[in-house]
C-alpha positions in Angstrom: 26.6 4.0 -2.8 22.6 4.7 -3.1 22.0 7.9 -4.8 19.3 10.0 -3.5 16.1 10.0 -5.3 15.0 12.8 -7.4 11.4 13.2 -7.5 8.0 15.7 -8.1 4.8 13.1 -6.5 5.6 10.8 -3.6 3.1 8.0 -3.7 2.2 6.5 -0.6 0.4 3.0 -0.2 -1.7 2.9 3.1 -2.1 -0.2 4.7 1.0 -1.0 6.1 3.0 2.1 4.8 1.0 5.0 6.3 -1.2 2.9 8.6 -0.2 0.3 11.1 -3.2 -1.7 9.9 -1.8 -5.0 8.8 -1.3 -6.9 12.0 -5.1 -6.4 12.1 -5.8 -7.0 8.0 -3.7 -10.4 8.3 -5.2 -11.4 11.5 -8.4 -11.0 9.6 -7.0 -12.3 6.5 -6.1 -15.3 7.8 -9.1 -16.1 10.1 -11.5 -16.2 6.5 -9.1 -18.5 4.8 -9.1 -21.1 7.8 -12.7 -20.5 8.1 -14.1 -20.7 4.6 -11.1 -23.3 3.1 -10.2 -25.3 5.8 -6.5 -24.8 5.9 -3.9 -24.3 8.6 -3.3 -21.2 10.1 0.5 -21.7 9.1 -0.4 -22.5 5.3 -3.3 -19.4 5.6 -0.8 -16.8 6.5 2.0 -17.9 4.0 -0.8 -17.8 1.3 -1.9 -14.0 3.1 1.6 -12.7 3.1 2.6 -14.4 -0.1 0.0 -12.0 -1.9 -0.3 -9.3 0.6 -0.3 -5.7 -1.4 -3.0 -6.6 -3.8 -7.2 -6.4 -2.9 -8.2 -8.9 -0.4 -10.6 -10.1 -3.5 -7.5 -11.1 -5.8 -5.5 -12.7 -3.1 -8.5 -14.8 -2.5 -9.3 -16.1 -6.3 -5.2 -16.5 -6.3 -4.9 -18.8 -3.7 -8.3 -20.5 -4.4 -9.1 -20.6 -7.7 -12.5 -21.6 -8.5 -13.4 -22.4 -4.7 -17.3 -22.0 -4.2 -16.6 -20.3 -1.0 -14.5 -17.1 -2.4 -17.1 -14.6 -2.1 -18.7 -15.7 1.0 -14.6 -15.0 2.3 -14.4 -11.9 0.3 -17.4 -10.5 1.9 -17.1 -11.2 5.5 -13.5 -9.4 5.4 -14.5 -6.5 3.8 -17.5 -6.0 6.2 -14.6 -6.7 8.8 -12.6 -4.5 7.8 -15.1 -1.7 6.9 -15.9 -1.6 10.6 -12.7 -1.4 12.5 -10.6 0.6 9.5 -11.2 3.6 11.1 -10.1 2.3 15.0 -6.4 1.5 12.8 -3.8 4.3 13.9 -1.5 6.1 11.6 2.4 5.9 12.4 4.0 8.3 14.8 5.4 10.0 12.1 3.4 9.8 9.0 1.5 12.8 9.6 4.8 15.0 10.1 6.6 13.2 7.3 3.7 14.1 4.8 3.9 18.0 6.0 7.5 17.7 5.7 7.3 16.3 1.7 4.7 18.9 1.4 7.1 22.2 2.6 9.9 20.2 -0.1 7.2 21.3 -2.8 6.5 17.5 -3.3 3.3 16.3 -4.3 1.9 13.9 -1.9 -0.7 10.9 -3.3 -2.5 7.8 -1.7 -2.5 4.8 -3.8 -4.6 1.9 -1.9 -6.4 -1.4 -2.1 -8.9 -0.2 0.3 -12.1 1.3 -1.4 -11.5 4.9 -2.3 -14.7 6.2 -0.4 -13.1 4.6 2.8 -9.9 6.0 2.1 -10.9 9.5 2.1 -13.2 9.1 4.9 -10.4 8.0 7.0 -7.9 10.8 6.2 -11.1 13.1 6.5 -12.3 12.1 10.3 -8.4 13.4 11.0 -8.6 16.5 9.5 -5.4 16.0 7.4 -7.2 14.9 3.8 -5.9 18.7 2.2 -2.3 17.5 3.1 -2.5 14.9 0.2 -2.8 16.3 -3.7 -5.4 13.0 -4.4 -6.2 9.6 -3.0 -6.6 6.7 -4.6 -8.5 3.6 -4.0 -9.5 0.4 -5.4 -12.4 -0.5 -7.2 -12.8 -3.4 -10.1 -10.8 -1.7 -13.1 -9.1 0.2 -11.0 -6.0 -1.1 -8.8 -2.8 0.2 -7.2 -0.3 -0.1 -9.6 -0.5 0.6 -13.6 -4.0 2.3 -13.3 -3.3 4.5 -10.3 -0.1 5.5 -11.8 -1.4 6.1 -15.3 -4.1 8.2 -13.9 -1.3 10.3 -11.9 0.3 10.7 -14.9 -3.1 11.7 -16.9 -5.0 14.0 -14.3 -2.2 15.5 -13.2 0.1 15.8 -15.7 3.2 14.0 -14.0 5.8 12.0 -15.8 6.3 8.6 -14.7 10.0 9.0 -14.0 9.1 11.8 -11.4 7.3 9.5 -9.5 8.8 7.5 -6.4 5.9 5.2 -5.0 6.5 3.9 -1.4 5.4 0.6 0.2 6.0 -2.1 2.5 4.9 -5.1 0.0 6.8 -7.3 -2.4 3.7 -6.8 -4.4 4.2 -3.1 -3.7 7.7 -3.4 -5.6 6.5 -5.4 -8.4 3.9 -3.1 -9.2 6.0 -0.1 -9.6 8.1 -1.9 -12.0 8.1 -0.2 -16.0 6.6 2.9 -14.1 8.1 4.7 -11.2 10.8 4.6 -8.3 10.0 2.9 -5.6 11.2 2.6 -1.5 10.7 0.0 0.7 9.8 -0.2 3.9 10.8 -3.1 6.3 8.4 -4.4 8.4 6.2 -7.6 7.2 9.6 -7.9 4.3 12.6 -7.7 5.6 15.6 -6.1 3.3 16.8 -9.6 1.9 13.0 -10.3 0.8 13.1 -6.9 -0.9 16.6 -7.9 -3.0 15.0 -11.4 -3.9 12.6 -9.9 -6.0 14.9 -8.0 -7.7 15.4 -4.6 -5.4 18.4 -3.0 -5.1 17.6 0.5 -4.1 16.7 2.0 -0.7 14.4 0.5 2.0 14.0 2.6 5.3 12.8 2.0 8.4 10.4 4.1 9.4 8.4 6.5 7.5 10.3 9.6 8.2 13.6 8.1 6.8 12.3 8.8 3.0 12.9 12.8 4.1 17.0 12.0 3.8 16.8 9.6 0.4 14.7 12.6 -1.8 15.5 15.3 -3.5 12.6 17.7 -5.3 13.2 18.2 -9.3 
């Protein structure tokens, strides 16, 4: 039996976890590689999914090291995705499932590998940026994972083993390895996906499941 999860900072990632932007991200995703490197759209979206989690600019140089044509991709889906980010809808219930961690005394943080400036301006045209105790972005230096949790940890003075980060990415997972807790949510990976990279804890659903799985230190 799965214990529940005690915890002081729930950490959310965005695309995908928060946001139900990544039909749109891989649609875009997908269209640069078969545009700028000539491949398949079958081989495109394995390579997409295959790295999905980290900035569009690493899954790029991954998949393509060396190619002449990786910034001229990286470029075109940033300006892509600059321009419709904000059209991208939040799920049903992310907005009541943060209020919900925030009555629990939980301190609530966004952790994304969208810039940070477009981060915030998205949570700011809804209204709902106070619900969130700090946001962050990615910019070169400074990635999901071991920077945004270090800084957490830093800034505002929370221990690594009070944090539970959330996400719907195998890259999610292996990025909160040697730091935090982490959930999974099923969606682009289903459970079994989650267990093959070495995940044995909780996945959920939908966002508003995580409310039954935590517990506030």
């Amino acid at each position: 039996m799965v214990e529940k999860i005690a915890c002081k900072a729930v950490i959310f990632d965005f695309d995908g976890t928060l946001a139900d932007s990544m039909p749109f991200l891989e649609s875009i995703g997908v269209e640069m590689m078969i545009k700028y490197f000539g491949v398949s759209k079958e081989d495109a979206t394995h390579r997409y999914r295959s790295t999905t989690g980290l900035p569009y600019e690493h899954q790029v140089k991954m998949n393509f090291p060396g190619h002449p044509n990786c910034e001229k991709a990286i470029e075109e889906f940033e300006k892509l995705k600059i321009d419709t980010i904000f059209d991208q809808q939040l799920f049903d219930d992310t907005i009541d499932t943060v209020k919900k961690l925030n009555d629990m005394g939980m301190d609530v943080f966004v952790s994304s590998s969208t810039f940070q400036t477009t981060i915030e301006e998205y949570f700011r045209r809804l209204g709902i940026l106070n619900l969130f105790r700090g946001i962050l972005g990615y910019r070169p230096g400074f990635e999901k994972g071991a920077d945004h949790f270090n800084h957490i940890n830093i800034e505002y003075e929370i221990q690594f083993n009070d944090m539970l980060f959330v996400g719907d990415s195998l890259k999610d997972y292996e990025r909160s390895q040697g730091f935090c807790k982490f959930i999974g949510i099923l969606g682009m990976f289903t459970s079994d996906d989650f267990q093959s990279r070495g995940h044995e804890g909780i996945v959920i659903h939908t966002l508003s499941d995580i409310i039954s799985w935590i517990v506030r230190v």
